[in-house]
C-alpha positions, 0 to 999 in steps of 0.5 A: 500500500502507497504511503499518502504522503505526497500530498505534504510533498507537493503542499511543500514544494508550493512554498518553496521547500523541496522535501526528500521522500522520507521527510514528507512521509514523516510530516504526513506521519505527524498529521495522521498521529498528531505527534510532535516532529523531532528534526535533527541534522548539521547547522544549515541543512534547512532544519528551521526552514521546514517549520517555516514552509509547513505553516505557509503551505497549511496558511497558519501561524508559525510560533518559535521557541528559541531555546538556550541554556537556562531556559525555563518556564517563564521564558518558554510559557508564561510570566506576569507583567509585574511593572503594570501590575506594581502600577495597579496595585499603587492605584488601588492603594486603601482598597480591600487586598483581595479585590486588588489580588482578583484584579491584577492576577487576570489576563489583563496582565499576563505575557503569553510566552511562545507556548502558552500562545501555541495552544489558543490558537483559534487554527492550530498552528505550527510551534517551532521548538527550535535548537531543544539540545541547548536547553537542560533535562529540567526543561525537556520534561516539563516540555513532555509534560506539556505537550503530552496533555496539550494543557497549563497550569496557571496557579492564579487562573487554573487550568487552561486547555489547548483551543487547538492542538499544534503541529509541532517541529522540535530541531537539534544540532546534536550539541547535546544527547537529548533524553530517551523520554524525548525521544519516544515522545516524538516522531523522528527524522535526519535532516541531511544536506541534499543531494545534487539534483533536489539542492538543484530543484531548491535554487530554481523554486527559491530563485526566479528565473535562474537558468536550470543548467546554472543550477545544476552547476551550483549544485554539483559545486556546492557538493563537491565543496562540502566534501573538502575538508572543511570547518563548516560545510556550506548550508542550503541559505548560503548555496541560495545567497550564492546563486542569486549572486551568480544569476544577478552576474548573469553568468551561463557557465561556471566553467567560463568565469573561474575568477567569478567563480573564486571570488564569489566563495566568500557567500560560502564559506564561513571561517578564516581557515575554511578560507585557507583550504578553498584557495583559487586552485582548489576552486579550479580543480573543483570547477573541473568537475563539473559538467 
């Protein structure tokens, strides 16, 4: 039995963002589970970018949690606006203290953080867990806890339930081992760089108007820079930044323009010693590489 999943492919591909096969399977898979997406991959493979065209294509909000060491619950949920609420309690000086309490512990004065403002979405959105491994355990269990029962707890409010369910994208760089308990909790794919001909149909759905065989070229050079033995590897935005460069130039063949070519690299590469390693001969013999 075919799996249905060329539906999100092609919903995908509409906005701009080329998924491979088995990353359309697991978008399909996590609308028919309701499941949360866990994304892992090296830094600029498009891990971000997926959360981004999945709410284009669905045409719904896309709520990001950046996450970072020491993150916690009212960074990531909630927390009170304490200087509006010190002004309140100053006007109501003289009245009865718990009237004064009713009233500045009411929505009037609460700050929606990215998760509590995922789950009161009138349409579910799409919530961007974004770089998970950069926050400690402490925060991946209340997050399961979270986003098992889809509901918060606010002391002063009681309980508040999800208006909508989110689809839900969760990223890792691999800085850290995240928890088993996470890891059962989600649905899971790799996010590897593309290969030669998708990173090709990626420039020519982003950029308008480049010439295909142009993008094909980029494509095979990019893979043959990634290959070398370098500090960081050229993700799919700077193999983007490059081809818009190189189609604004007009060029036709990369082959025709080595100085061009050469000169150019500084949208792909990132460090001083990748800079080293990428000097114009080696841009040459890679150049002679491509069709």
């Amino acid at each position: 039995m075919k799996i249905p999943s060329e539906k999100i492919a092609v919903q995908m591909a509409s906005v701009g963002y080329i998924p491979d096969r088995d990353l359309a399977t697991a978008l399909w898979l996590m609308e028919s589970l309701s499941r949360p997406l866990l994304l892992e991959g090296e830094a600029g493979v498009g891990k971000t970018e997926v959360a981004r065209a999945l709410a284009l294509a669905h045409d719904t909000r896309l709520i990001r949690l950046q996450c970072y060491e020491g993150l916690d619950q009212s960074g990531a949920l909630y927390e009170w606006n304490y200087q509006r609420q010190l002004l309140a309690i100053k006007a109501r000086e003289g009245l009865d203290a718990s009237h004064v309490e009713e009233h500045i512990f009411s929505e009037k004065y609460l700050l929606e953080r990215p998760l509590l403002a995922a789950i009161r979405q009138s349409k579910a959105p799409v919530l961007l867990i974004d770089e998970i491994d950069r926050a400690d355990e402490e925060f991946e269990a209340f997050l399961l806890e979270l986003l098992s029962d889809y509901q918060v707890s606010i002391p002063e409010l009681g309980t508040i339930k999800a208006t909508t369910i989110p689809r839900v994208i969760l990223t890792s760089n691999g800085t850290r081992e995240l928890s088993d308990a996470l890891r059962r909790r989600c649905l899971y794919h790799y996010v590897d760089y593309p290969d030669v001909d998708r990173e090709a149909r990626i420039i020519l759905a982003r950029i308008p108007h480049i010439d295909a065989a142009l993008a094909l070229q980029i494509a095979t050079m990019v893979n043959l820079i990634r290959k070398e033995d370098l500090r960081k590897a050229p993700g799919v935005a700077e193999t983007l930044d490059w081809a818009a460069t190189l189609a604004g130039l007009e060029l036709r063949h990369l082959r025709d323009e080595p100085e061009t070519v050469f000169d150019t690299l500084v949208c792909l590469i990132k460090t001083a010693e990748d800079k080293s390693r990428i000097t114009q001969e080696v841009s040459d013999r890679l150049l002679g590489k491509v069709a």
